[in-house]
TIPARO-917987 format. One record per atom (N, C-alpha, C): residue in three letters; atom name; x, y, z. Coordinates in steps of 0.2 Angstrom, whole numbers, plus 2048, in hexadecimal, padded with zeros to 3 digits. Layout:
REM residues N
<pt residuo="ala" atomo="CA" east="X" north="Y" up="Z"/>
...
END
This chain:
REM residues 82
<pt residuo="unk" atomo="N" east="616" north="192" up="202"/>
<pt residuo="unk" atomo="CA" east="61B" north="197" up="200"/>
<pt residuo="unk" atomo="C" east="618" north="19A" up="1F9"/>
<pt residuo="unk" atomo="N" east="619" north="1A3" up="1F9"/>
<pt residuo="unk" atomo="CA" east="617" north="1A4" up="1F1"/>
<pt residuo="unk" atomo="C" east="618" north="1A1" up="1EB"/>
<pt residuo="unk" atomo="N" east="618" north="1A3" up="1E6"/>
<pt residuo="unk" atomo="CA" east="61A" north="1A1" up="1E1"/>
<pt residuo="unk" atomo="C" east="621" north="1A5" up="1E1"/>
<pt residuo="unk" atomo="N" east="623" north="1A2" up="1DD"/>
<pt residuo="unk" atomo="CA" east="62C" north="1A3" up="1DD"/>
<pt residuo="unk" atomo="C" east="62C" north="1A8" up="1D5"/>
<pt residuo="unk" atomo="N" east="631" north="1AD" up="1D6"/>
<pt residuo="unk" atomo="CA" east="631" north="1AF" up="1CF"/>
<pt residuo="unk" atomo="C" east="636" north="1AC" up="1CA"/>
<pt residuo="unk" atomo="N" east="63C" north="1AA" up="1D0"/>
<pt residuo="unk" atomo="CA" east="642" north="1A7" up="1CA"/>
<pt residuo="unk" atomo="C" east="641" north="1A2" up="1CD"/>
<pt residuo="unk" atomo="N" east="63F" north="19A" up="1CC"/>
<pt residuo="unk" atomo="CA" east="640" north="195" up="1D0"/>
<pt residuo="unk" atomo="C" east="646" north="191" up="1CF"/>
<pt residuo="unk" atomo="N" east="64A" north="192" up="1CC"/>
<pt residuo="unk" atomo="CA" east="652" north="190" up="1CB"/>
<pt residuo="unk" atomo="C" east="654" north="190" up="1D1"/>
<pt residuo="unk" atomo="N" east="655" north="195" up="1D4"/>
<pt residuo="unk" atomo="CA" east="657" north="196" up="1D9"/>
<pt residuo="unk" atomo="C" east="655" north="19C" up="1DE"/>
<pt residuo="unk" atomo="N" east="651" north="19D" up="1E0"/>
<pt residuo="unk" atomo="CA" east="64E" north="1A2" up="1E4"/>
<pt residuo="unk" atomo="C" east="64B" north="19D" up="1E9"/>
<pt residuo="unk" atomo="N" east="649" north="197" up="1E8"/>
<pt residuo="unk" atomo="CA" east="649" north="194" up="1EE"/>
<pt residuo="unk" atomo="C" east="64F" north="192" up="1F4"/>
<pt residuo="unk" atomo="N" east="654" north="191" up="1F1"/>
<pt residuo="unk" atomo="CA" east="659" north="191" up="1F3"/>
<pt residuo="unk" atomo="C" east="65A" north="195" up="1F8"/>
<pt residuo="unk" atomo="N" east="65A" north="19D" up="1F5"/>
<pt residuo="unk" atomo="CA" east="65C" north="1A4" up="1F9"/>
<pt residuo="unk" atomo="C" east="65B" north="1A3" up="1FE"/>
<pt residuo="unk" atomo="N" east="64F" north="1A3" up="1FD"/>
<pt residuo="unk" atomo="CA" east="64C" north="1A3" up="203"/>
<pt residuo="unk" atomo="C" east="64D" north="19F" up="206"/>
<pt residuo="unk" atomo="N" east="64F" north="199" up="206"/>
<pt residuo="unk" atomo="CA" east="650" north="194" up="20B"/>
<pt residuo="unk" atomo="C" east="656" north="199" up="210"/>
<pt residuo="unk" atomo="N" east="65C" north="199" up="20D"/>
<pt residuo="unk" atomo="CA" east="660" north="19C" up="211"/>
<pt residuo="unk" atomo="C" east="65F" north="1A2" up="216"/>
<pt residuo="unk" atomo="N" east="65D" north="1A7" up="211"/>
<pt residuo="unk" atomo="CA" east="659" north="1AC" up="216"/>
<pt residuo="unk" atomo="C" east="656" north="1AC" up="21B"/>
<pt residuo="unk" atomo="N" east="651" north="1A8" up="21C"/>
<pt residuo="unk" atomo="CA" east="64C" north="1A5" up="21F"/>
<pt residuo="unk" atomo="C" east="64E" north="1A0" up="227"/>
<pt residuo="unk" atomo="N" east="655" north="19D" up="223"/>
<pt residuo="unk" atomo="CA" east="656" north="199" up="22A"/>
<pt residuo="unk" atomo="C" east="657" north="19D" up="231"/>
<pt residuo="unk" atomo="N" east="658" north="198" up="235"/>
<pt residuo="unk" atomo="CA" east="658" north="19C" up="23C"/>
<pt residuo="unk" atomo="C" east="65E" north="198" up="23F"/>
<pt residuo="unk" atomo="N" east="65E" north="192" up="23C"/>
<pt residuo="unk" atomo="CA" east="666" north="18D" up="23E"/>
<pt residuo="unk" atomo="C" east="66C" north="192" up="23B"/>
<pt residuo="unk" atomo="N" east="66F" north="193" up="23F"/>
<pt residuo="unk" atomo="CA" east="678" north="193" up="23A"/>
<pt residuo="unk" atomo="C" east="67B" north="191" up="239"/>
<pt residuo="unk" atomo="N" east="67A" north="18B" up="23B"/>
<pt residuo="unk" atomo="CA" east="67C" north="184" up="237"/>
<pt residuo="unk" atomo="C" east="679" north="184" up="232"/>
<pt residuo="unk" atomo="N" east="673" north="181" up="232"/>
<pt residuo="unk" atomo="CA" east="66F" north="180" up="22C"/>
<pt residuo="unk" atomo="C" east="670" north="185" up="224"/>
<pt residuo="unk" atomo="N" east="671" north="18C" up="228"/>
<pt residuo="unk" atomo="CA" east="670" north="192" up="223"/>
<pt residuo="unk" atomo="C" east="678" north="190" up="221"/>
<pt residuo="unk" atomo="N" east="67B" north="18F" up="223"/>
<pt residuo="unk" atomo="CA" east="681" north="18F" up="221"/>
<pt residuo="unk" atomo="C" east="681" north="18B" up="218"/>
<pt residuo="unk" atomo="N" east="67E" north="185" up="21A"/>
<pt residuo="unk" atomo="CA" east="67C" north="17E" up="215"/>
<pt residuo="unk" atomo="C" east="679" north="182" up="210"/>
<pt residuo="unk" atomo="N" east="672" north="186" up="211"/>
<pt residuo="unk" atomo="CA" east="66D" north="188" up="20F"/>
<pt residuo="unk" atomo="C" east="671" north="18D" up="209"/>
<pt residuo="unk" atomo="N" east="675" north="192" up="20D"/>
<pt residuo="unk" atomo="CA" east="677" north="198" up="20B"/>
<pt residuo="unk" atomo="C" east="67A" north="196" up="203"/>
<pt residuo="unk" atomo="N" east="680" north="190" up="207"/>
<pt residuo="unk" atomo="CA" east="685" north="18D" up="201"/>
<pt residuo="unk" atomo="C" east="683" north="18A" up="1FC"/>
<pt residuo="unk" atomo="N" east="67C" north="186" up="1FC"/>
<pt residuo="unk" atomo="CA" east="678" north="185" up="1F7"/>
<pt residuo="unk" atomo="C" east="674" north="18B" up="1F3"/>
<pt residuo="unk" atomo="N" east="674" north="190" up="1F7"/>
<pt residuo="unk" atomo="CA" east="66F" north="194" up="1F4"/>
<pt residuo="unk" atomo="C" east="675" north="19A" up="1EE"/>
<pt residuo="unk" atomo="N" east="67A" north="19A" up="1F1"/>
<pt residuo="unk" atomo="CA" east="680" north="19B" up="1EB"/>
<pt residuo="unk" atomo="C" east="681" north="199" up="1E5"/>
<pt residuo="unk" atomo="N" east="682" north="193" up="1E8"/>
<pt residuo="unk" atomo="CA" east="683" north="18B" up="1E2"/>
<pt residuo="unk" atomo="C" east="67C" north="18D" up="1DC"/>
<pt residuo="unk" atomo="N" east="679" north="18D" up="1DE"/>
<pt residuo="unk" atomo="CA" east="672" north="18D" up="1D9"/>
<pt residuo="unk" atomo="C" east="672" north="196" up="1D7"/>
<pt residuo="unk" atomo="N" east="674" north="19B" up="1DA"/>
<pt residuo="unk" atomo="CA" east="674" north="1A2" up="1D6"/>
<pt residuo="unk" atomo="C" east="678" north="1A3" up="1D3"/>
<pt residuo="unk" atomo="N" east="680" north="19E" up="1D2"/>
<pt residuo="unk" atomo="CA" east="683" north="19D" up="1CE"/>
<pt residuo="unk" atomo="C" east="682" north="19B" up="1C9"/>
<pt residuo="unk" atomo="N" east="680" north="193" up="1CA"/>
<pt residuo="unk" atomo="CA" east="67C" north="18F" up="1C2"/>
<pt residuo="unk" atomo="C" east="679" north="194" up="1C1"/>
<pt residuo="unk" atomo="N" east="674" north="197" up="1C2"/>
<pt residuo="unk" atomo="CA" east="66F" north="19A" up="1BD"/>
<pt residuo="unk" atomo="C" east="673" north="1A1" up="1BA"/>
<pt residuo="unk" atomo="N" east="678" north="1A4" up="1C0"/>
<pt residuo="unk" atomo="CA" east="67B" north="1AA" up="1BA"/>
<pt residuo="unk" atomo="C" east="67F" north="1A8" up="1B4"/>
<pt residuo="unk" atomo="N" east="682" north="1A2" up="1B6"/>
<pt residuo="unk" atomo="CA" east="683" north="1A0" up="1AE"/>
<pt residuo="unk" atomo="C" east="680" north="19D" up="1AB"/>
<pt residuo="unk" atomo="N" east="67A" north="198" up="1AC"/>
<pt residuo="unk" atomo="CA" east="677" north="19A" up="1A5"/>
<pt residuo="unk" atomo="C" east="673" north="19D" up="1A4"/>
<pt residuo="unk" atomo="N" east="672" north="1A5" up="1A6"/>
<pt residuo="unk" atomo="CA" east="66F" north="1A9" up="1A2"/>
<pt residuo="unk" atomo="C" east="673" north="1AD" up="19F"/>
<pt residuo="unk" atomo="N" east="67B" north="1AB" up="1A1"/>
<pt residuo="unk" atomo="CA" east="681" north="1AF" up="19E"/>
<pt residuo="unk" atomo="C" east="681" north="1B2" up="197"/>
<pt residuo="unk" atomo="N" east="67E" north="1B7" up="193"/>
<pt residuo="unk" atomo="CA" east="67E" north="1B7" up="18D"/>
<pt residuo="unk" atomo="C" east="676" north="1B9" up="189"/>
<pt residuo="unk" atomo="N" east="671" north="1B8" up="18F"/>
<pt residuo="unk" atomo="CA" east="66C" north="1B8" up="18C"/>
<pt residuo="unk" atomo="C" east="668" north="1BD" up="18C"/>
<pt residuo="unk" atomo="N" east="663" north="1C0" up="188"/>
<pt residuo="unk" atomo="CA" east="663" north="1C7" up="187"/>
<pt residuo="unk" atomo="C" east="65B" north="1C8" up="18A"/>
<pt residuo="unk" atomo="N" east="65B" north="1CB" up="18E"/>
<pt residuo="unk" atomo="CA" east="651" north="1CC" up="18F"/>
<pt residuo="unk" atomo="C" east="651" north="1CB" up="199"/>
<pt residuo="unk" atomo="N" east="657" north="1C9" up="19B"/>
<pt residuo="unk" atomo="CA" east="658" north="1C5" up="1A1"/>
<pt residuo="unk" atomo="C" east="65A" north="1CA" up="1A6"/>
<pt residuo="unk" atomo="N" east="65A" north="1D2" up="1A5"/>
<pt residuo="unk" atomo="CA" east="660" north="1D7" up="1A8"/>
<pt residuo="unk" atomo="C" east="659" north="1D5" up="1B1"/>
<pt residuo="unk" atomo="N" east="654" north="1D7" up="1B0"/>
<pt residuo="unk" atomo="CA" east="651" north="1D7" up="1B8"/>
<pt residuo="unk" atomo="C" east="654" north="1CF" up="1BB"/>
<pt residuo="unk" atomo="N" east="655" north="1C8" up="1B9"/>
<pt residuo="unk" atomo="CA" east="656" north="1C3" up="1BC"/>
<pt residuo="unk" atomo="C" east="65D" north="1C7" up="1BF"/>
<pt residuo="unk" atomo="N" east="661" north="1C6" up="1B8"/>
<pt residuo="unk" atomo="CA" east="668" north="1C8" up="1B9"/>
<pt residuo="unk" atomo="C" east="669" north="1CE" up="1BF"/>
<pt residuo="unk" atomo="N" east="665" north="1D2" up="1C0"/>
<pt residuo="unk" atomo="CA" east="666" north="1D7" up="1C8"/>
<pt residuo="unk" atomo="C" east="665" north="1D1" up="1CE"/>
<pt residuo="unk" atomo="N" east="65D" north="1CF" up="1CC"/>
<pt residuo="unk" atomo="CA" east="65B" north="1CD" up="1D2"/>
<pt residuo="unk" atomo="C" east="662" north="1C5" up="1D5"/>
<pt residuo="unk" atomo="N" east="663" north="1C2" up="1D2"/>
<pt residuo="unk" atomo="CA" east="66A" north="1BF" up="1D3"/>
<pt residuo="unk" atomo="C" east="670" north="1C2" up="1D6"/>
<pt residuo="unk" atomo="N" east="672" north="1C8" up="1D4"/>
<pt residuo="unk" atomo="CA" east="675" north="1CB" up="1D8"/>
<pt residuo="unk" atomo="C" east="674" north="1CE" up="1DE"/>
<pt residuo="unk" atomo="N" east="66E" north="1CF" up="1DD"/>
<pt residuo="unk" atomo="CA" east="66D" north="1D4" up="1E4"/>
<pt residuo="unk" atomo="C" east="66D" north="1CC" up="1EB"/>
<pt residuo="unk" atomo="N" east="669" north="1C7" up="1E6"/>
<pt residuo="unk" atomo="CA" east="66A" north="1C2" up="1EC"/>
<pt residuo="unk" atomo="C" east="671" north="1BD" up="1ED"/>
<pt residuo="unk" atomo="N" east="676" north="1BD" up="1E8"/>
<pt residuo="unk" atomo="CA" east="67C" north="1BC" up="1EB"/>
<pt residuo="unk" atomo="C" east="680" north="1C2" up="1F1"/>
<pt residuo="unk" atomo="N" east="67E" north="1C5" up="1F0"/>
<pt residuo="unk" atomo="CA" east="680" north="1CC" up="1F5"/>
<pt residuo="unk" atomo="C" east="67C" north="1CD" up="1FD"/>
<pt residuo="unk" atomo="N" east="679" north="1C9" up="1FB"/>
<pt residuo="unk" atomo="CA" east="672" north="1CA" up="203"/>
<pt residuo="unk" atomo="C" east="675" north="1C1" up="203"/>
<pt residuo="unk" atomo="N" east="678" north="1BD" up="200"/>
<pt residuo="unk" atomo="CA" east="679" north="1B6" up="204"/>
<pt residuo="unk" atomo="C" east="67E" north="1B6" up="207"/>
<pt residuo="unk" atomo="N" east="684" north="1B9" up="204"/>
<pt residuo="unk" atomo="CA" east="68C" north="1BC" up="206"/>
<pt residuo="unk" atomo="C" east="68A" north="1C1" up="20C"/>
<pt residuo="unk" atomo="N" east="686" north="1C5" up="20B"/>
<pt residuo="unk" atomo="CA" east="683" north="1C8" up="212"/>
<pt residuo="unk" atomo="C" east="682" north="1C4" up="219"/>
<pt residuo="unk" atomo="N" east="67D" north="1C3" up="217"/>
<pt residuo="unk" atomo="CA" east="67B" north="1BD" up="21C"/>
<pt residuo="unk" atomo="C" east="67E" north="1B9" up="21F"/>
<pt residuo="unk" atomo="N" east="684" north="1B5" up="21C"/>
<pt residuo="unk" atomo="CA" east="689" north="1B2" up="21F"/>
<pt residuo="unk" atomo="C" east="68E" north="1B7" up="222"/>
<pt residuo="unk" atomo="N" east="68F" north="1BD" up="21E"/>
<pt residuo="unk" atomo="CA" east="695" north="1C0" up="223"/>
<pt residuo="unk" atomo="C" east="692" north="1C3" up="22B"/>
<pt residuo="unk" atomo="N" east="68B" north="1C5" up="22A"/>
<pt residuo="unk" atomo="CA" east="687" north="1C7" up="230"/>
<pt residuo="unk" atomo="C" east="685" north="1C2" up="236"/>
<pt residuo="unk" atomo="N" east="683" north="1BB" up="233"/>
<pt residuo="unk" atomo="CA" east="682" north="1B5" up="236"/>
<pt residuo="unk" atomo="C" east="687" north="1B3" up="238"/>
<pt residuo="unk" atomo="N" east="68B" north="1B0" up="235"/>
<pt residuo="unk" atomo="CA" east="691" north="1AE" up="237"/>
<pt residuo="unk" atomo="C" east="698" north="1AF" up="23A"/>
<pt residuo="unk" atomo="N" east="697" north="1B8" up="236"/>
<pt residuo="unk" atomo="CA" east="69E" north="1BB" up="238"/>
<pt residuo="unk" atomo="C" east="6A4" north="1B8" up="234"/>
<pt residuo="unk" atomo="N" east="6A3" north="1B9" up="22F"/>
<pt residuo="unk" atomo="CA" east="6A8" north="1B6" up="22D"/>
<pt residuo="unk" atomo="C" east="6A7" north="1B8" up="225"/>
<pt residuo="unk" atomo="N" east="6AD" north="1BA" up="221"/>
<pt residuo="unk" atomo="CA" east="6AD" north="1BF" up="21D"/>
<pt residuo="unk" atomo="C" east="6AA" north="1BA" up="218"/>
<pt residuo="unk" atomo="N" east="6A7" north="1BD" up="20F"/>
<pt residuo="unk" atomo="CA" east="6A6" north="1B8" up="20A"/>
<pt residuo="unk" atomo="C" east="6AA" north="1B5" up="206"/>
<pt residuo="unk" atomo="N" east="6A9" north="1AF" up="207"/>
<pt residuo="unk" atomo="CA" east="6AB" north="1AA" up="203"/>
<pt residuo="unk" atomo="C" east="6B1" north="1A5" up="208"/>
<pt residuo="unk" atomo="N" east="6AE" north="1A7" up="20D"/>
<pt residuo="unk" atomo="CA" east="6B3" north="1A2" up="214"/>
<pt residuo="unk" atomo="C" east="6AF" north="19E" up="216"/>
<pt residuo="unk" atomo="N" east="6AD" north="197" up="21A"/>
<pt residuo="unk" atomo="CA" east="6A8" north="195" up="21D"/>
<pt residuo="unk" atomo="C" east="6AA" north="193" up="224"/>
<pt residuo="unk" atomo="N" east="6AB" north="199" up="227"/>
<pt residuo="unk" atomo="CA" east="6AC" north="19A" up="22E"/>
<pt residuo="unk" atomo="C" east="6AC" north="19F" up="233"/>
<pt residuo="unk" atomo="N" east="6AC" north="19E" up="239"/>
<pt residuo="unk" atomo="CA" east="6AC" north="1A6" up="23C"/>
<pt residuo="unk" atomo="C" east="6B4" north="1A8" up="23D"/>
<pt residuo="unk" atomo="N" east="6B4" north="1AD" up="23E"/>
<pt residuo="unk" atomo="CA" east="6BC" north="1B1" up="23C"/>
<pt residuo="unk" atomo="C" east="6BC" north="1B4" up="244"/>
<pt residuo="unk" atomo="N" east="6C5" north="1B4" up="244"/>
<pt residuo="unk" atomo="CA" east="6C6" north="1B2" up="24A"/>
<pt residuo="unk" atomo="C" east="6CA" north="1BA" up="24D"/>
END
C-alpha cells in the first residue's frame, strides 16, 4: 500500500472502500467512522489543519455513502430498509 497521508485514519476508510464483503465493509465502514471521529476531535480547535479538516469530511460522506449504496440502508442505521 502507498504511503498514507493522514495515517490516523485513512487506513480505516481504504480498508472500507476497498472491501468487496458486505459483511465485512459493514465492520470495516463502522470502524472507519469511529477513527474519522477521534481524529475530528482532536483536531477540534487546531489552526493550520483546514485541508485534513476537508479531507475527513469528504471521507465521512463517501463512508455514509457507501453504506447507503451497499447496503441500502440510509446513514447512521446498520441494516438494509425494508
Amino acid at each position: 500500500m502507498t504511503d498514507l497521508r493522514y495515517p490516523e485514519w485513512e487506513k480505516f476508510y481504504l480498508d472500507a472502500v476497498l472491501e468487496t464483503d458486505d459483511t465485512k465493509m459493514l465492520v470495516r465502514a463502522r470502524h472507519a467512522e469511529q477513527a474519522i471521529h477521534s481524529r475530528t476531535q482532536a483536531i477540534a480547535g487546531s489552526i493550520g489543519l483546514e485541508e485534513e479538516r476537508l479531507a475527513l469530511e469528504q471521507a465521512i460522506s463517501e463512508v455514509r455513502t457507501l453504506l447507503f449504496e451497499r447496503l441500502k440502508s440510509p446513514p447512521g442505521t446498520s441494516g438494509p430498509s425494508n
